[in-house]
C-alpha positions in Angstrom: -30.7 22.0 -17.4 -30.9 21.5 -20.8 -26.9 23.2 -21.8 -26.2 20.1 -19.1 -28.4 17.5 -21.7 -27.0 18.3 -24.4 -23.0 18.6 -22.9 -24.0 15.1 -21.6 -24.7 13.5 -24.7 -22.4 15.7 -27.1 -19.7 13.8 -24.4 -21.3 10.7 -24.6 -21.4 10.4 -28.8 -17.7 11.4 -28.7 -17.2 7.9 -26.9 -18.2 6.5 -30.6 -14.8 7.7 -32.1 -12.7 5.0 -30.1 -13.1 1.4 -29.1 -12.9 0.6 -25.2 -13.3 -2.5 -23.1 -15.5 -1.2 -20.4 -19.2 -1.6 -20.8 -20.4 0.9 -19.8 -18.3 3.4 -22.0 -19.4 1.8 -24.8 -23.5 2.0 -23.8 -23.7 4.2 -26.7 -21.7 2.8 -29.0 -23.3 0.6 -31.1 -21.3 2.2 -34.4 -18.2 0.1 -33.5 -19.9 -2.8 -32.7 -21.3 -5.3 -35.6 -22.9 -7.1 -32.7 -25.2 -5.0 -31.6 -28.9 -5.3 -32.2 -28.9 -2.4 -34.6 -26.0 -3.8 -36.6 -27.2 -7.3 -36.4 -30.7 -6.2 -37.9 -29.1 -4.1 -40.6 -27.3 -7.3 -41.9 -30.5 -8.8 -42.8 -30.5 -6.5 -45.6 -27.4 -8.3 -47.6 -30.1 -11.5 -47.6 -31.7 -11.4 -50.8 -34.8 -13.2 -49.4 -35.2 -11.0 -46.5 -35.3 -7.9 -49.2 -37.9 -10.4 -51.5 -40.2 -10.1 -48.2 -40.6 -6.2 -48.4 -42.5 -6.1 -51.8 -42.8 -2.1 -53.2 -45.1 -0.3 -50.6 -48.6 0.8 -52.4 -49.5 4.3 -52.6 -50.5 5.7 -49.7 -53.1 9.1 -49.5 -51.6 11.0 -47.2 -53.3 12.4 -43.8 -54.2 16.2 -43.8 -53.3 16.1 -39.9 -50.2 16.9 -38.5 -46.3 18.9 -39.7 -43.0 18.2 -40.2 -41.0 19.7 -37.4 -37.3 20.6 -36.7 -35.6 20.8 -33.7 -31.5 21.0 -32.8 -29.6 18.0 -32.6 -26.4 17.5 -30.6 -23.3 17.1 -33.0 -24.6 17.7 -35.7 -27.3 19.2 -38.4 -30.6 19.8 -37.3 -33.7 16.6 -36.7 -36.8 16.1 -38.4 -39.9 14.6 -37.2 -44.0 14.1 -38.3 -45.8 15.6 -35.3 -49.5 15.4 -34.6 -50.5 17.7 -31.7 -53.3 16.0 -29.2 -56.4 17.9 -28.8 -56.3 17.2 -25.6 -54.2 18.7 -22.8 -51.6 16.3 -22.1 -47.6 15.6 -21.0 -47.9 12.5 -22.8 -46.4 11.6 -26.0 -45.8 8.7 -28.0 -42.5 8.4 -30.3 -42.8 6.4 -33.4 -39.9 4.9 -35.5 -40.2 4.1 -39.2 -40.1 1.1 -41.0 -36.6 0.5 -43.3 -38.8 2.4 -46.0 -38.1 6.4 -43.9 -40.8 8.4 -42.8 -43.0 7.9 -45.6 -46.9 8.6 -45.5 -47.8 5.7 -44.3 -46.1 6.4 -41.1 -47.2 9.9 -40.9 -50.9 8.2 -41.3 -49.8 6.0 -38.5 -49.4 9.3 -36.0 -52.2 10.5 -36.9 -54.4 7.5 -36.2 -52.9 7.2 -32.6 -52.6 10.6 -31.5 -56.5 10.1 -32.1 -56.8 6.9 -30.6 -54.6 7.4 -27.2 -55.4 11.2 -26.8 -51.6 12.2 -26.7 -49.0 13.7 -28.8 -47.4 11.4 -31.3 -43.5 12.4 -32.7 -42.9 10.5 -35.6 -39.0 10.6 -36.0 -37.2 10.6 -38.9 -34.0 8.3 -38.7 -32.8 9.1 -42.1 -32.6 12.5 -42.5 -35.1 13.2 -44.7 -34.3 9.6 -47.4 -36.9 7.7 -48.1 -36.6 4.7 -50.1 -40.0 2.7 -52.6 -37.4 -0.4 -53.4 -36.1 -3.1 -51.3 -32.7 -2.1 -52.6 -32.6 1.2 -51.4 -34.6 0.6 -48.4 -31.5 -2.2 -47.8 -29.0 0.8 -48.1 -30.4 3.4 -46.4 -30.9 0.8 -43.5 -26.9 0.0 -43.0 -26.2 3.3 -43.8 -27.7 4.5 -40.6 -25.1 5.8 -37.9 -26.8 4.9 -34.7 -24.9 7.1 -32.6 -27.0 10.0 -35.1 -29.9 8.4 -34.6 -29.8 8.4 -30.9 -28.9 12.3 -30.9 -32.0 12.3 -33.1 -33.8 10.5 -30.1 -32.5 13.1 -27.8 -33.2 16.1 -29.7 -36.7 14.6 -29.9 -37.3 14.6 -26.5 -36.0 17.9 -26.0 -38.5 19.2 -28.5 -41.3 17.9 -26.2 -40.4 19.8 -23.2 -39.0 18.8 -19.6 -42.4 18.1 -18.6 -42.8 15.1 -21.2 -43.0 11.7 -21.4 -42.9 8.6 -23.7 -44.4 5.4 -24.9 -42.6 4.4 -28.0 -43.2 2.0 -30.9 -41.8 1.3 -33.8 -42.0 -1.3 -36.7 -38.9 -3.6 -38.4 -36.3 -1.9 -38.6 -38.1 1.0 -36.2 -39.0 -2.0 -33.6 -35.6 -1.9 -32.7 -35.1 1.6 -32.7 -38.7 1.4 -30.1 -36.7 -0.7 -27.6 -33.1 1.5 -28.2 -35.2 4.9 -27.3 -36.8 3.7 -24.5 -33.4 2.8 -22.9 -32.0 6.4 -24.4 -35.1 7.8 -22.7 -34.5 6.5 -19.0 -37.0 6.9 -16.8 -39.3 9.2 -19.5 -39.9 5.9 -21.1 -43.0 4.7 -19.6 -44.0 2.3 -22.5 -42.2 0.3 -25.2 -44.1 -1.6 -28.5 -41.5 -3.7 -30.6 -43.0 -4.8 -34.0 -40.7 -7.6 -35.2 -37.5 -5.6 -34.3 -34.3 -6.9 -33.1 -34.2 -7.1 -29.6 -31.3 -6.5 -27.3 -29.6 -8.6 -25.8 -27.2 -7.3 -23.7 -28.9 -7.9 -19.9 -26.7 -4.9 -18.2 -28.3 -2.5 -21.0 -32.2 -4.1 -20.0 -31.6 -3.6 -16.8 -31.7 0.1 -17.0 -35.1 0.1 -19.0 -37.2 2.0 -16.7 -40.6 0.4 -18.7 -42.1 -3.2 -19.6 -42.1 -4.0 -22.9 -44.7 -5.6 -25.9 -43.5 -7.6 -28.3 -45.6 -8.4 -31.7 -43.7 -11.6 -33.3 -44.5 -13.1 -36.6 -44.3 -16.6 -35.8 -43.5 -17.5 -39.6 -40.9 -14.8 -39.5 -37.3 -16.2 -40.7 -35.3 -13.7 -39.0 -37.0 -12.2 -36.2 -37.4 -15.9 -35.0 -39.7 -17.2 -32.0 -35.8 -18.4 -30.2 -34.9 -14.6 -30.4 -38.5 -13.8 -29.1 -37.7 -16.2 -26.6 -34.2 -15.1 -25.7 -35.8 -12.1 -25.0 -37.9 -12.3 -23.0 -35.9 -14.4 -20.8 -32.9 -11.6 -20.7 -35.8 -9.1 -19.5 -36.5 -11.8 -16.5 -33.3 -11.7 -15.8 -32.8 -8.1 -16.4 -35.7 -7.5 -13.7 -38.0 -6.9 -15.8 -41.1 -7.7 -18.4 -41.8 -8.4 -22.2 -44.9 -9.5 -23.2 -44.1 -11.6 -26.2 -47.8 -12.1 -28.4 -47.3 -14.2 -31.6 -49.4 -14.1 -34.6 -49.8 -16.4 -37.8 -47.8 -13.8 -40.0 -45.0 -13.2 -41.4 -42.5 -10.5 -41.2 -43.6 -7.0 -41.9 -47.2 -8.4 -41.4 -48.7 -5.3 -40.0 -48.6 -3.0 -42.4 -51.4 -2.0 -44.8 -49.3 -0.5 -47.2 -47.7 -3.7 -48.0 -48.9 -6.4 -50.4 -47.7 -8.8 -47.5 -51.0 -7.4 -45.0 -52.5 -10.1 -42.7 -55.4 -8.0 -41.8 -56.6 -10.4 -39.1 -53.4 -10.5 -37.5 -52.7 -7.1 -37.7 -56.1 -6.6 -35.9 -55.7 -8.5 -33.3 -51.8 -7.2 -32.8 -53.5 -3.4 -32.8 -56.1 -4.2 -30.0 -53.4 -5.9 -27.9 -50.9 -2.8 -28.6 -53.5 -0.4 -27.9 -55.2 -1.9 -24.5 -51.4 -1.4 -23.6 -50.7 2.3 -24.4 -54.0 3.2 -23.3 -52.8 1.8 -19.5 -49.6 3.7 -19.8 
């Protein structure tokens, strides 16, 4: 089963080396194609104001719960993720993607505090191999440097790590909001949850349609980029896709949830947390 998972997608990254005009060949192929959702939030980062939004995270103590783990990754070097192990008996696991900063400890923090709150396994996974950036600058770079078609072996190799048995909720913030909604459609029918936090959302309606999970959306309604019409868009693609986002907007601004950040709006952020966890909790 799992020599047949890993032919699959070692046959499926291979379709990133040429173009095609089918569709469906090109469902993973978002590294030839600057209109994805990934490449279309990675641009934001050659917008000078969009970098002047993402002051210098503050210092974060970091939690004593939880390891780095490494598992095999299809194509290429070996994946990295945080994992926090439930004390509880459970199949369930929730898959967190980082903000344009890396897996810093902020994030890690982040697994910990959920795989407390929900009772399930959290992965934490590490899109950048290990770079982590404390500057807009390099936070910019590391962001368009990303190869998606890596990053979705990452997803993969995640999974694999968690067993035949698991499944997923996944969430993810800015840049890893995206990357929430991109694994849950990577996952398939594993995915039984999906938390964007001012992410780009996709677009393309054939690609939602195979989303085996509804979806929460945290927007920022000051948010310049992440804007309330692509909120909008989105949730109206998911209608037509067959299926549901639950769009909540907040007061905020971009990047809003994050205590780390000298850009915090602690009442939002509240409120966005008890909506997010009444949802994972149902899942």
């Amino acid at each position: 089963m799992k020599q047949f998972f890993f032919l699959s997608l070692l046959l499926a990254l291979s379709a990133c080396k040429h173009t095609d005009s089918n569709p469906t060949t090109q469902s993973l192929a978002m590294c030839h194609d600057p209109n994805s959702a990934v490449a279309q939030f990675a641009s934001f980062a050659s917008d000078p104001l969009f970098r002047s939004m993402h002051p210098d995270p503050l210092n974060t103590e970091l939690t004593k719960k939880g390891k780095m783990v490494e598992f095999p990754v299809a194509g290429g070097v070996n994946g990295h993720a945080f994992f926090v192990k439930s004390r509880r008996k459970t199949n369930k696991y929730l898959m967190l993607f980082h903000e344009w900063w890396g897996l810093n400890d902020y994030i890690k923090n982040e697994a910990a505090m959920w795989s407390k709150e929900l009772g399930v396994h959290v992965l934490a996974v590490d899109l950048y191999d290990g770079k982590m950036a404390t500057t807009a600058e390099d936070a910019g770079k590391l962001m368009q440097g990303n190869d998606p078609a890596r990053s979705l072996a990452i997803i993969s190799g995640a999974a694999q790590f968690a067993g035949d048995k698991a499944d997923f909720r996944t969430m993810g913030w800015c840049f890893g909001g995206g990357w929430s909604l991109q694994a849950a459609l990577q996952l398939k029918e594993k995915a039984k949850g999906c938390v964007m936090y001012y992410g780009m959302p996709e677009q393309d309606v054939q690609k939602l349609k195979t989303l085996s999970t509804d979806v929460v959306f945290i927007h920022p309604e000051l948010d310049k980029w992440i804007t309330a019409e692509m909120a909008g868009g989105f949730e109206a693609n998911m209608k037509s896709a067959g299926k549901s986002a639950m769009v909540y907007h907040y007061p905020a601004d971009h990047a809003f949830a994050n205590p780390s950040s000298p850009r915090y709006n602690e009442q939002a952020a509240k409120e966005a947390r008890a909506v997010v966890t009444a949802y994972l909790k149902s899942k």
